[in-house]
C-alpha positions, 0 to 999 in steps of 0.5 A: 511540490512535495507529495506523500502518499500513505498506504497500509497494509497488514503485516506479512501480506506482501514481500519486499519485491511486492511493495516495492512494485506498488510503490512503483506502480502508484508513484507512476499513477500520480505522475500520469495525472499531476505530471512529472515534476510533481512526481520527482517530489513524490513520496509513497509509504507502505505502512505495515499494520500488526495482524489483528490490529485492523477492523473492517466492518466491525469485524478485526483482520488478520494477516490470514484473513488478508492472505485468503483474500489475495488468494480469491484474487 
C-alpha cells in the first residue's frame, strides 16, 4: 500500500543534510506503527513554501521568523 507523506516547510529553514534526517526520521515513525511493508511504499515530501507566503495565526511568516524560532529551540 502506497503512502505519501507531505510536510511544508518555509524556504531556507533547513539544509539539505536537515530534510534529508526528517525524512528519514518520519518514514521510520510511520514504519514503527503501520509496519515494514507499508513502510517499503512509503513516500515523504518536503515542500519548501516561498518566505512570507505562510500565515499563522493571521499573522504572515517568513523564513527569519522560522529561523528565530529554531534558534528558541
Amino acid at each position: 500500500m502506497p503512502s505519501i507523506i507531505d510536510i511544508q516547510v518555509l524556504e531556507g529553514v533547513f539544509s539539505d543534510g536537515e530534510k534529508a534526517q526528517i525524512i528519514r526520521n518520519v518514514t521510520k515513525a510511520f514504519g514503527d506503527v503501520a509496519g515494514e511493508t507499508i513502510m517499503g511504499g512509503t513516500s515523504v515530501r518536503i515542500h519548501e513554501v516561498c518566505s512570507g507566503s505562510w500565515g499563522y495565526a493571521g499573522n504572515v511568516l517568513t523564513t527569519a521568523d522560522a529561523l528565530a524560532m529554531r534558534d528558541r529551540g
